[in-house]
C-alpha positions as CSV (number, residue, x, y, z in Angstrom):
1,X,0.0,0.0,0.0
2,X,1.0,3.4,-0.9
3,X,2.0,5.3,1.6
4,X,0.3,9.1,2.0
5,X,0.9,12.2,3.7
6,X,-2.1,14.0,4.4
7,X,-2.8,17.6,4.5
8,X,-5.1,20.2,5.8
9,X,-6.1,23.2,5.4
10,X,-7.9,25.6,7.9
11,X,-10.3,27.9,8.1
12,X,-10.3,31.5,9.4
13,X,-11.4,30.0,12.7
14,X,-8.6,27.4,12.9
15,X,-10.8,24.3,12.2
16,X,-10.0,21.8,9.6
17,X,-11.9,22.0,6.4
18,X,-10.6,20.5,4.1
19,X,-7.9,17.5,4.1
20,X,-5.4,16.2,1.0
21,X,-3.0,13.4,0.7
22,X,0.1,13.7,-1.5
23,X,1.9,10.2,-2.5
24,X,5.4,10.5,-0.3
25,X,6.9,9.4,-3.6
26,X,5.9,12.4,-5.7
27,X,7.3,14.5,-2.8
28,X,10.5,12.9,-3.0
29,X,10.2,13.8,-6.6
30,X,10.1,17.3,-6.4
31,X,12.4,17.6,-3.5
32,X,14.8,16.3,-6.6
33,X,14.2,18.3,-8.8
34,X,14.3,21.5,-6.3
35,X,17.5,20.0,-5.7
36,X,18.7,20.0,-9.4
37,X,16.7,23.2,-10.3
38,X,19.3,24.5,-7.8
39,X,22.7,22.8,-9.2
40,X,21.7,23.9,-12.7
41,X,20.8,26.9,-11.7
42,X,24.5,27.6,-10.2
43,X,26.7,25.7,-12.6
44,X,24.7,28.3,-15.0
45,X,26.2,30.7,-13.0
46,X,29.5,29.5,-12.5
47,X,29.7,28.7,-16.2
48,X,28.3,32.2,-17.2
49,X,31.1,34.1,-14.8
50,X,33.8,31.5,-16.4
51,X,32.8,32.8,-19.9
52,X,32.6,36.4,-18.9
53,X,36.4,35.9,-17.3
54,X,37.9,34.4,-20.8
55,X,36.0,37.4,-22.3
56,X,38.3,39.7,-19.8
57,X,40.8,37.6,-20.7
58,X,41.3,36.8,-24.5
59,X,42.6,40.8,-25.1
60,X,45.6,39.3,-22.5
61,X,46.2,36.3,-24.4
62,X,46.1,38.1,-28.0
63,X,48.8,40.4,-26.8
64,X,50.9,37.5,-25.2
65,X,50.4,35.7,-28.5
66,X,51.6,38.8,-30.4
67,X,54.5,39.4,-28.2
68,X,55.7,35.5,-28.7
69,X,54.9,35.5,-32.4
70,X,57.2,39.0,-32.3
71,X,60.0,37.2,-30.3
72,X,60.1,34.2,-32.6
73,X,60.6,36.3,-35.9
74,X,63.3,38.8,-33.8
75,X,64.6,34.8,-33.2
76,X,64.7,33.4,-36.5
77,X,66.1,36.9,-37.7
78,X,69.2,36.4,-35.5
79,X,69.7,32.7,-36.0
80,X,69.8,34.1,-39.9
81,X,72.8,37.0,-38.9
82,X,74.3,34.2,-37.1
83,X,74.5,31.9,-39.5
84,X,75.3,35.1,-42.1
85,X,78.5,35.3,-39.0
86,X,79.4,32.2,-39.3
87,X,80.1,32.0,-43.0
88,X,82.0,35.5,-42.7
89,X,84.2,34.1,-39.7
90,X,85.3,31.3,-42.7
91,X,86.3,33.6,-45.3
92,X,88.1,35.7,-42.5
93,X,90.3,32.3,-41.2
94,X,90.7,31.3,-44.3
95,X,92.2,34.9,-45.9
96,X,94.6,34.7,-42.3
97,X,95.5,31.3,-43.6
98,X,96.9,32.1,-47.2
99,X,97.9,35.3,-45.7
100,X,100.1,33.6,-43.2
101,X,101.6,31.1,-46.3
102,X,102.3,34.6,-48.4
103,X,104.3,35.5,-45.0
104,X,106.4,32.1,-44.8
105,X,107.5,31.8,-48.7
106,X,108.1,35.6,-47.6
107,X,110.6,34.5,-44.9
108,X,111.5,31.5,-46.9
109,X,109.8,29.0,-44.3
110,X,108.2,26.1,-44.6
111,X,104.5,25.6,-46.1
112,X,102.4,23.0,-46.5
113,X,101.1,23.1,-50.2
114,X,98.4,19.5,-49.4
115,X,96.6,22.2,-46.1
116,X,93.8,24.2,-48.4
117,X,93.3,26.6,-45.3
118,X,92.8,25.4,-41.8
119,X,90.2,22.9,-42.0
120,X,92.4,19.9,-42.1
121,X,95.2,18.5,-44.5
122,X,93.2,18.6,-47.8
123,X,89.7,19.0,-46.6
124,X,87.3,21.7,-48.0
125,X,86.1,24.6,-46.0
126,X,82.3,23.7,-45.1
127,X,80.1,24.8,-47.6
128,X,78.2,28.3,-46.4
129,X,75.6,28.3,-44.2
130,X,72.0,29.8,-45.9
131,X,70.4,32.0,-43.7
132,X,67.6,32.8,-45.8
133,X,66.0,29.0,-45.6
134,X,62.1,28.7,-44.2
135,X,63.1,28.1,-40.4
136,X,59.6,26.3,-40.1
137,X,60.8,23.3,-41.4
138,X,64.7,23.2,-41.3
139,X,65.2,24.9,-37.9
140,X,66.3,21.7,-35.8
141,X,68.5,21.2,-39.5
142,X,70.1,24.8,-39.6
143,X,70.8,24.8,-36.1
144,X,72.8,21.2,-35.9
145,X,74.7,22.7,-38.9
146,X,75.5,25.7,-37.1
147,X,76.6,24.1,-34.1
148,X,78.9,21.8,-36.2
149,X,80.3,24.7,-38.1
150,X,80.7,26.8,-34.9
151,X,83.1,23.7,-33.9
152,X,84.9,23.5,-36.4
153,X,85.5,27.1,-36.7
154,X,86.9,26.7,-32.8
155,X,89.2,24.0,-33.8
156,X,90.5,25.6,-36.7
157,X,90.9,29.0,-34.7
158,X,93.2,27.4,-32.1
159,X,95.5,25.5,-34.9
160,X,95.7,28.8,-36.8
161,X,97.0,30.7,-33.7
162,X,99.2,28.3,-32.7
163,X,100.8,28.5,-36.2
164,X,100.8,32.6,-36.1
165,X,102.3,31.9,-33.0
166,X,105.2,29.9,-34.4
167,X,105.6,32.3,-37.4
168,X,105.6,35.2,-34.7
169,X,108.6,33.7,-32.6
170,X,110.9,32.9,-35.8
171,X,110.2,36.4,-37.2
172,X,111.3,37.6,-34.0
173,X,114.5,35.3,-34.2
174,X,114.9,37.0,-37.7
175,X,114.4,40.6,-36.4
176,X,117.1,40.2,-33.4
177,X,119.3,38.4,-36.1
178,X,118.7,41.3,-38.1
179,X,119.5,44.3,-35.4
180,X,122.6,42.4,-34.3
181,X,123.9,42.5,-37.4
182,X,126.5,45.0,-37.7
183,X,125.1,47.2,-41.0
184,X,126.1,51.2,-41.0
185,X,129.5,52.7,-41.1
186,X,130.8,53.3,-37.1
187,X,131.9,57.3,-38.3
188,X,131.4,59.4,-40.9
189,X,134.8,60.4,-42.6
190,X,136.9,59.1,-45.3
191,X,138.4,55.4,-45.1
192,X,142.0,55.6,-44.8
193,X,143.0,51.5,-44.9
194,X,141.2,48.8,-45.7
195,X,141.1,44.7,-44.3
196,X,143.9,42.6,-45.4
197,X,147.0,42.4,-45.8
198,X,149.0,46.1,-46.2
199,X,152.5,47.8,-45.5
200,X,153.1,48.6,-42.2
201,X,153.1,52.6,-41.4
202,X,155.0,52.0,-38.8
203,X,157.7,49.3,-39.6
204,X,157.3,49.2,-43.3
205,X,156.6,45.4,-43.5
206,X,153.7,43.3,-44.6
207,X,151.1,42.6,-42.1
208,X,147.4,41.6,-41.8
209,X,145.0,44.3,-40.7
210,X,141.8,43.2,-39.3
211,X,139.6,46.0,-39.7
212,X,139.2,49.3,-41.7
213,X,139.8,53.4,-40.3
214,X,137.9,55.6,-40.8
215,X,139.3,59.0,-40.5
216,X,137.9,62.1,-39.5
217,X,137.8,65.5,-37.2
218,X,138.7,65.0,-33.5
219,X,135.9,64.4,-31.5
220,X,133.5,62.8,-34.3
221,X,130.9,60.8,-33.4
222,X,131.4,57.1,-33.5
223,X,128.4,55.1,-33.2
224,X,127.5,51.1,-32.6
225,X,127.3,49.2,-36.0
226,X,123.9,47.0,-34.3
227,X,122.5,46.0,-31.6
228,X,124.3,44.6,-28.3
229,X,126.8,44.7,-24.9
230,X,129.4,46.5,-24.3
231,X,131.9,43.8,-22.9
232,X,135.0,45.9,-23.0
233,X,135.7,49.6,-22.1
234,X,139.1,50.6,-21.6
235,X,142.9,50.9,-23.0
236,X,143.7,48.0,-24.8
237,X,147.5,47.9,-25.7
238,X,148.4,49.5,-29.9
239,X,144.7,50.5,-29.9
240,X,143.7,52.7,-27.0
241,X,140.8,53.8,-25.3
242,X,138.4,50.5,-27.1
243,X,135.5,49.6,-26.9
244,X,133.9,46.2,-27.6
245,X,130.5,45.1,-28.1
246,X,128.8,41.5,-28.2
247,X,126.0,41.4,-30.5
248,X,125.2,37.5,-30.2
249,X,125.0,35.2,-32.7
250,X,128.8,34.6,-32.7
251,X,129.1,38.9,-33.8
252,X,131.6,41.1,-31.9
253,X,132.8,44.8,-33.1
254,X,135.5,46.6,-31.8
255,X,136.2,50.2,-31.7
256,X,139.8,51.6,-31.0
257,X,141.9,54.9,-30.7
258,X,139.1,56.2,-29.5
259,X,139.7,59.6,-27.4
260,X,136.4,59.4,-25.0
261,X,134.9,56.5,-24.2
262,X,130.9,57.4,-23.9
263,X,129.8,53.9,-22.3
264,X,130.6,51.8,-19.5
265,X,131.0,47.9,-19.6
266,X,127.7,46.0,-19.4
267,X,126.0,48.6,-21.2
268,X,123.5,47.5,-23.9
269,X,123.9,49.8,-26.9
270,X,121.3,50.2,-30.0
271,X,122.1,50.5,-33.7
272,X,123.1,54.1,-34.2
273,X,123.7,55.0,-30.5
274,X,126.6,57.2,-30.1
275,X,129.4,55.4,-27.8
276,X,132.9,57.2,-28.0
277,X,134.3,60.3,-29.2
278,X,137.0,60.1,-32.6
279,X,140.2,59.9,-31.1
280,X,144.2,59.4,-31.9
281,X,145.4,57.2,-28.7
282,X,147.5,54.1,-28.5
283,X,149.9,53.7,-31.5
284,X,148.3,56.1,-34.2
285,X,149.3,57.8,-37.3
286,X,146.4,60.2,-37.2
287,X,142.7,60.9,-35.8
288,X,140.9,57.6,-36.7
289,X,138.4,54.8,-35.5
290,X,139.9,51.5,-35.9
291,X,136.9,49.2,-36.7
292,X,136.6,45.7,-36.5
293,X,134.2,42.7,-37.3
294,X,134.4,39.6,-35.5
295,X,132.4,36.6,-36.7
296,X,133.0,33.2,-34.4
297,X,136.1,34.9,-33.5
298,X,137.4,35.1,-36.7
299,X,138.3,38.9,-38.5
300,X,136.3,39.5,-41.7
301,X,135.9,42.1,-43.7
302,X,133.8,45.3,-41.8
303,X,132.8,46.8,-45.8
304,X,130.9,43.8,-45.9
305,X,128.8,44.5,-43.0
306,X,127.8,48.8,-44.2
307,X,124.9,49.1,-46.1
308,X,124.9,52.9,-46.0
């Protein structure tokens, strides 16, 4: 049986007139459906303030889209200089390269012919980079290239400069080879002997002179032939006041009848600097620098050492 719930309904005076039932089950019913009146009623809400925030929100996420879709083109536009960097960094190694083999047939040193630049005995310089490619498809490709290239570039940067470093210290080897290399005349004046063999002015016989004078007015500059020491400053027997100097390299100069000795033993001396005064001490016929040139301790001939 059915069960009922009864109602009633009173009168003005309070007395029951007249009475209802209502199935329980159709109360249960619409106690549901209150109920989900109720949730659809707010998830409408809820749903309808969701909506009305993305509303607020999509002129937000336009500009954030804008401002990324900006940064990826300012992107792609510096992975293209970079790769356009990369290609000029090869030319630029590559012209250092052959100019580096210009400077060793230069210098007469040894080149390697088989090395076409410095990217390995006989290899090719990596083809050039194309920055102007659609980065929507070959991005990952362009930048695995670039990375390999940027390696190689690395490599090849640290051989070249360890080979401009080797060129460097030779040439340097040259240069002080060069400035201690006796090459100007010690005085100006007129040369009164030569080297060799010659009469004696004093005894009248044969004998071997080692150097070359150079005659001129008292107190006449003379002035170190190159580079060097001085390792001797003082009288030194038939030639005087005399000065010596050590240029290295088996090269030693000597200056004698010299009448004022402008530098002190253990001085280092340049090409050209002035260190005595012309002079006639020791055994002398006249005011004169007595010059010699002294290779492995052996005399030869000073005329071959003046290029002025």
């Amino acid at each position: 049986m059915r069960k009922r719930i009864s109602l009633f309904v009173l009168s003005n005076a309070g007395h029951p007139v007249r009475q209802y039932r209502i199935p329980k089950i159709l109360l249960r019913l619409g106690l549901f459906l209150l109920a989900a009146a109720s949730v659809a009623i707010a998830y409408g809400a809820y749903d309808y303030l969701r909506i009305q925030k993305q509303v607020a929100l999509n002129p937000i996420l336009e500009e954030q889209i804008q401002r990324q879709t900006a940064e990826i083109r300012h992107q792609r536009a510096q992975i293209g200089q970079f790769a356009e960097e990369i290609n000029n960094l090869k030319s630029s190694l590559v012209d250092l390269s052959r100019f580096e083999q210009k400077i060793r047939i230069i210098a007469n040193l040894e080149t390697n012919e088989e090395q076409d630049g410095v990217f390995g005995v006989g290899g090719p310089m990596p083809e050039d980079l194309d920055p102007g490619i659609p980065l929507d498809d070959k991005y990952t490709a362009l930048m695995r290239e670039m990375h390999q290239q940027s390696r190689q570039l690395q490599e090849a940067s640290l051989q070249q400069e360890e080979r401009f470093e080797n060129l460097l210290e030779h040439l340097e080897g040259e240069v002080n080879l060069l400035a201690s290399t006796p090459a100007i005349r010690p005085a100006k004046g007129w040369m009164t002997a030569g080297f060799g063999t010659r009469k004696s002015p004093f005894t009248g016989l044969k004998e071997f002179h080692k150097g070359i004078d150079i005659a001129n007015r008292k107190g006449t500059h003379i002035r170190a032939t190159a580079d060097g020491k001085v390792i001797y400053a003082g009288k030194k027997g038939l030639l005087g006041n005399t000065i010596v100097i050590d240029h290295g390299h088996g090269m030693v100069t000597r200056y004698g009848h010299l009448a004022k000795l402008l530098k002190k033993k253990g001085e280092r001396v340049k090409r050209g600097d002035t260190i005595a005064l012309m002079g006639n001490t020791g055994r002398s016929t006249g005011t004169h620098v007595h010059y010699e040139v002294m290779l492995n301790g052996a005399p030869v001939d000073p005329r071959k050492y003046i290029l002025n």
